[in-house]
Structure formats: C-alpha cells, structure tokens
C-alpha positions as CSV (number, residue, x, y, z in Angstrom):
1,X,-34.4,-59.7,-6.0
2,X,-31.7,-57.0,-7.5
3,X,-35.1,-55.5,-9.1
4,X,-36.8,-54.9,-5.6
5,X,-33.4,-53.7,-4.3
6,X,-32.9,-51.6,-7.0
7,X,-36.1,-50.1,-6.8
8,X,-35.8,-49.5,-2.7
9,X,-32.6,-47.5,-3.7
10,X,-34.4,-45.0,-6.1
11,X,-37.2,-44.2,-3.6
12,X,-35.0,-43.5,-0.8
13,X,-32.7,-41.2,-3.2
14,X,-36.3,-39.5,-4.6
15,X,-37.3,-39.4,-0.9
16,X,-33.9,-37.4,-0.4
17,X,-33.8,-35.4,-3.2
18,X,-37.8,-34.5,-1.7
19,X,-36.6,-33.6,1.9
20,X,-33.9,-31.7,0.6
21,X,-36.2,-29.3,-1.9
22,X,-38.1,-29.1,1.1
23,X,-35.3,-28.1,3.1
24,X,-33.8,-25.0,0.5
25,X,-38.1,-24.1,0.3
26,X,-37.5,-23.7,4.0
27,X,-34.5,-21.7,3.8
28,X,-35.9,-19.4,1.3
29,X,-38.9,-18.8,3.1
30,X,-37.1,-17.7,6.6
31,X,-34.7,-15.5,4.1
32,X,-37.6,-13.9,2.4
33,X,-39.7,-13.6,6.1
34,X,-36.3,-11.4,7.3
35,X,-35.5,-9.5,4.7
36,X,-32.4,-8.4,3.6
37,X,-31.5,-4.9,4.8
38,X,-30.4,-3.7,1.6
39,X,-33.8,-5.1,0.2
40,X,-35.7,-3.5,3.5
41,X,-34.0,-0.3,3.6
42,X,-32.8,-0.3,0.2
43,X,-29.3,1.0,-1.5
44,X,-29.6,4.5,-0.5
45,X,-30.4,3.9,2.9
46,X,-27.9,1.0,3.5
47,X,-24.8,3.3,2.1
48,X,-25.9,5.7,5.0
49,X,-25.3,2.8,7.2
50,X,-22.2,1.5,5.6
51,X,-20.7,5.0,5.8
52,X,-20.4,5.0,9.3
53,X,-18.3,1.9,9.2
54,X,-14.4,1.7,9.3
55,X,-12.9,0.6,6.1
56,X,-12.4,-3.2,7.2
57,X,-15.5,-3.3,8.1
58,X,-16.7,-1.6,4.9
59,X,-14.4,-4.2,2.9
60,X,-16.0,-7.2,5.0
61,X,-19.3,-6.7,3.7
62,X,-18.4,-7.2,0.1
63,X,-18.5,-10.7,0.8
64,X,-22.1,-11.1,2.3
65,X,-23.4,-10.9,-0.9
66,X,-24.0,-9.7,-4.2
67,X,-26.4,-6.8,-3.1
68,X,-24.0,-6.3,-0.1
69,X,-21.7,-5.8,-2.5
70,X,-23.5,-3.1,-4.9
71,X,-23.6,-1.0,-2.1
72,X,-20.3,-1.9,-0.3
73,X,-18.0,-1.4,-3.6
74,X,-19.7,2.1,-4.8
75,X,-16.8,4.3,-5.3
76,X,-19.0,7.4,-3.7
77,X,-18.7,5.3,-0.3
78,X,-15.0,4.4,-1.2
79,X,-14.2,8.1,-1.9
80,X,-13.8,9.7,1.0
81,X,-12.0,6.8,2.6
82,X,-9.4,7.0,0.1
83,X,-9.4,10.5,1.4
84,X,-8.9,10.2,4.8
85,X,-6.6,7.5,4.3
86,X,-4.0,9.4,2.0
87,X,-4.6,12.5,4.5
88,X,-1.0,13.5,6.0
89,X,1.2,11.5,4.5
90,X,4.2,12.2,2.7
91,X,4.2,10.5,-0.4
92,X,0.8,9.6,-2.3
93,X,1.0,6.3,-4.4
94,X,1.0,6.6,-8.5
95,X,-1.0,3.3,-8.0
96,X,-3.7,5.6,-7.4
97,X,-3.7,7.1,-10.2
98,X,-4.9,4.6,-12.6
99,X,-8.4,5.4,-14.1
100,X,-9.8,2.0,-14.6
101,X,-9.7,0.9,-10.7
102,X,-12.6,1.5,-8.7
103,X,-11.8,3.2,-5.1
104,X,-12.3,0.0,-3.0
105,X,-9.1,-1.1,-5.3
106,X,-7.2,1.7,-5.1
107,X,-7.5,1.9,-1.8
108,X,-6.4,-1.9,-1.2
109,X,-3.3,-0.9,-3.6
110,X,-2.5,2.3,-1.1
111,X,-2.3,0.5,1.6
112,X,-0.1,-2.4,0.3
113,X,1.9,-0.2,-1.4
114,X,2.5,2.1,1.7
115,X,3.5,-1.1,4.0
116,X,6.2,-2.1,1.1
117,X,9.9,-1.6,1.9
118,X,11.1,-2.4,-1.2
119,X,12.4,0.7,-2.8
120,X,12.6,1.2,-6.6
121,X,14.2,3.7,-8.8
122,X,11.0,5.7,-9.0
123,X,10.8,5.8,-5.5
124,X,14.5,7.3,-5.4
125,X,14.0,9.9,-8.5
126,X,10.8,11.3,-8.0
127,X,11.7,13.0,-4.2
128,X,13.9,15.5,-2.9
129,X,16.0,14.2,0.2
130,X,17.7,15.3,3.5
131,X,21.2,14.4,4.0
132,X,22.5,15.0,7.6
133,X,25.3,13.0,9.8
134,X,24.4,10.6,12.5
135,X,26.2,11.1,16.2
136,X,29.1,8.3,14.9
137,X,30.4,10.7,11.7
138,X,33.7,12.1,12.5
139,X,33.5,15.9,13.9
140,X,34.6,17.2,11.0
141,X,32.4,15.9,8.7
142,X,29.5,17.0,11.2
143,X,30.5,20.5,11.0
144,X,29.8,21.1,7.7
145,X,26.5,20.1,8.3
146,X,24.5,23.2,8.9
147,X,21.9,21.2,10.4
148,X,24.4,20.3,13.1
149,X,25.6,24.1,13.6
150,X,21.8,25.1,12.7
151,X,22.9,27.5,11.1
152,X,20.5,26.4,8.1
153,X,18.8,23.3,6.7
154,X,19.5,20.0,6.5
155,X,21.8,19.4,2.7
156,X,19.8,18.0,0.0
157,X,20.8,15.5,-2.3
158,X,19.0,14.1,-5.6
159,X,18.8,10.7,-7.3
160,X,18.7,10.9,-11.2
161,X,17.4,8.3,-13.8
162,X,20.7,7.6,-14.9
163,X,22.5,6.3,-12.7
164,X,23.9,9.5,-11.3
165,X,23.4,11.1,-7.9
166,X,23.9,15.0,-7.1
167,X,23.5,18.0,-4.8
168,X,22.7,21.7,-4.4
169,X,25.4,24.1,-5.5
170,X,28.3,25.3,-3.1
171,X,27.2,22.1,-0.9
172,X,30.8,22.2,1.7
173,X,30.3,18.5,1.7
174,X,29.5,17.3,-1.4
175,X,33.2,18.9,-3.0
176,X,31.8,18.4,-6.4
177,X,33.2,14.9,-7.1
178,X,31.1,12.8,-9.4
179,X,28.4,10.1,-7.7
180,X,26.5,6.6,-8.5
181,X,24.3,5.2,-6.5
182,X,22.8,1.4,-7.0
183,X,20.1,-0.5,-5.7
184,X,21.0,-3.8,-4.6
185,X,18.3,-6.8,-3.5
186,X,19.2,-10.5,-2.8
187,X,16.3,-13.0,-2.2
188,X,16.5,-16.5,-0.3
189,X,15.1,-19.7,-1.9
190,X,11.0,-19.1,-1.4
191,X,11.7,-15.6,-3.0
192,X,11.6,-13.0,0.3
193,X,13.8,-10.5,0.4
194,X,17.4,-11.1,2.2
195,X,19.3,-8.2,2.0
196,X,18.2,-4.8,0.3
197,X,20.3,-1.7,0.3
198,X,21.1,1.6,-1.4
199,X,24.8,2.1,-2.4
200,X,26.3,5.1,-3.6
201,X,29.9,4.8,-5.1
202,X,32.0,2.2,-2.9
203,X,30.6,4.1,0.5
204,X,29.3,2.2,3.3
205,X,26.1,0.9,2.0
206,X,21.9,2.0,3.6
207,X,19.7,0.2,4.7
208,X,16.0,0.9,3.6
209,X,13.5,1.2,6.0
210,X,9.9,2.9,5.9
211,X,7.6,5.0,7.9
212,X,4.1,5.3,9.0
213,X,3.6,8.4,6.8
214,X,5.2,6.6,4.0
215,X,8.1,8.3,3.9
216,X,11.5,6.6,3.0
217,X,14.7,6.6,5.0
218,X,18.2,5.6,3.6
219,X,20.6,5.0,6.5
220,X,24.1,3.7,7.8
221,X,25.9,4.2,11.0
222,X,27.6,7.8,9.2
223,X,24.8,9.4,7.7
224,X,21.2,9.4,6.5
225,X,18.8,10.3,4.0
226,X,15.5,11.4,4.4
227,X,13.0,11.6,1.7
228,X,11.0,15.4,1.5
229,X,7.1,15.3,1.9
230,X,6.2,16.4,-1.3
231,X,2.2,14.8,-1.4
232,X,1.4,18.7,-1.5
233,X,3.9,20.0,-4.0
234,X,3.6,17.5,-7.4
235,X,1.1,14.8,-6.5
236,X,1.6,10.7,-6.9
237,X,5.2,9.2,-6.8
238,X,7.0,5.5,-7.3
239,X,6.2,3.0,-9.4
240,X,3.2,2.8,-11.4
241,X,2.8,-1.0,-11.5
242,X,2.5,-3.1,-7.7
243,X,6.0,-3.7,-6.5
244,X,5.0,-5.9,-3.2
C-alpha cells in the first residue's frame, strides 16, 4: 500500500515537473516569436531610441534586462546627460571626477550630491563667498555694506583649511580682527541630522541651506553668505568621497 502511494506521488511530481518544461518551452517560444527590440533593431539602433528618453526613463531600462542594459549603461548615451544635467549650475561635483565610474554613476552621484545639505569643509574652502546684511542688521552695520549703498559689490569673505576665516583688504567691516569658524552637526537616535550650522567665533550661529543650482547659503537673522558660481572658473568642488 505505501508502495502504490509512493509511486502515485512520483508521477504526479514527474507529471508537474513535465507541464512546467512545457510551460518555460512556451514562454520561450512567444519571447523568441516577438523579439526583443534590441535583438530586432539591434544596439545601434536601440541607443537612437534610448536617446530620446529623459534620464529616468533612460535609468529604468537598465533593469529590463541584460541587453537592455548594454545599451542603457553605455557612457556615449550617458554623456551628454551628464552634460545637460551639470549645465548652469554653480558648483560642479568632485564626485564627478573619478575615472573609474561609468557616466550612468556619475550622474546618479551628481544628483545625490547636489540634493545634499550637509556642508563639509571642502564645501566651505574651495568657494569664494558674498557677505551682505539682511533687513534686521543695525543701520550702521548696513552702511558699510557697499552692496547696500551700491556703491560696489557685495564683501567677500574666505574659509581656510585651518580653521581660520578671512576677508579682502581694507574691508570697513571686517576691522582686521582675527576669525574661526566651525562646523557643527548633531544627529537624533536613527542617525538624521538634527541641528547643522556654521559658526564663526561666538557670533550668532547659520543655518545651511541649498539651492537648485547647487549653490550654498550660510544664513542668520543679521547677515548672510553666499557661495560664488565658480563651475566656470576652476572646475569640480567639495568632497571627493559621497557625503549623503
């Protein structure tokens, strides 16, 4: 009796295992009867295609499969959106500078990097900045702004590796006086970011905050800093490892 029923088992698991060869055979065939596009149109053709895609899109296909993919992750189709991404903005990434990354990385590493608010030394040292009042500074303070009188342009001031922070000669305002700044960042228990904050000596501290051209702005209710386009001037800035 256990015989028989032993027996019954292993043809109805052979019978399986033979409808479901039978199934993937079907499969294939209705695969193979379609055609892939890139197999139908081939690599060339299909980058032609893929070209005219936004970069999501573009990105999306990488997953449909491993020929998708070939095509999808060339760097020649990933060129010129890293292009036209980094087109007009103020600071260019030194993410993007690393050799071994293929475009479709380095242009996933741009656009992380320009969305991060976390400022870093780099970040600080490797740009010129704009120093001006806000509306709340004391009068007299605002009058030695030459932005405010426009009777020039906005004061610059300049973060150093050491510690130290300085400005352009015979600045009315700055008076000479020596200057630290630090970067201060506090995290809550699942490790985001609570508080993070330029200070420079004991002065009122600034907030960070970033914008869409990826520039960065340092600011309290007193005054701001503004950091200089330079993406024309003296190429890739900030940190060269990811920083999210």
């Amino acid at each position: 009796m256990a015989e028989r029923k032993r027996a019954r088992v292993e043809a109805e698991a052979e019978e399986w295992q033979r409808r479901k060869r039978g199934r993937r055979r079907q499969r294939r065939g209705r695969r193979k009867k379609r055609g892939d596009p890139v197999e139908v149109l081939g690599e060339e053709v299909m980058g032609l295609v893929m070209e005219l895609l936004d970069a999501r899109s573009v990105a999306r296909c990488t997953a449909v499969s491993r020929a998708w993919y070939g095509v999808a992750a060339d760097n020649r189709l990933w060129a010129p959106k890293c292009a036209e991404l980094m087109a007009g903005k103020a600071h260019i990434p030194r993410l993007t500078t690393i050799r071994t990354a293929s475009k479709l990385s380095t242009y996933s590493m741009a656009i992380t990097d320009g969305k991060r608010s976390r400022i870093t030394k780099e970040d600080l040292c490797d740009h010129a900045w704009e120093y001006s009042f806000t509306t709340a500074a004391p009068e007299y303070w605002r009058n030695l702004d030459p932005s405010w009188k426009r009777t020039g342009p906005p004061m610059r001031r300049y973060f150093h590796h050491d510690g130290y922070h300085s400005a352009d000669p015979h600045d009315a305002v700055w008076g000479g006086h020596e200057c630290e700044y630090t970067v201060i960042t506090s995290f809550v228990g699942d490790g985001q970011i609570r508080d993070h904050y330029v200070r420079i000596n004991r002065w009122p501290p600034m907030k960070v905050s970033r914008k869409e051209d990826w520039s960065w702005e340092l600011s309290n209710n007193l005054y701001r800093y503004n950091s200089i386009p330079d993406a024309d001037d003296k190429g890739c800035t900030g940190p060269l490892f990811p920083v999210w």
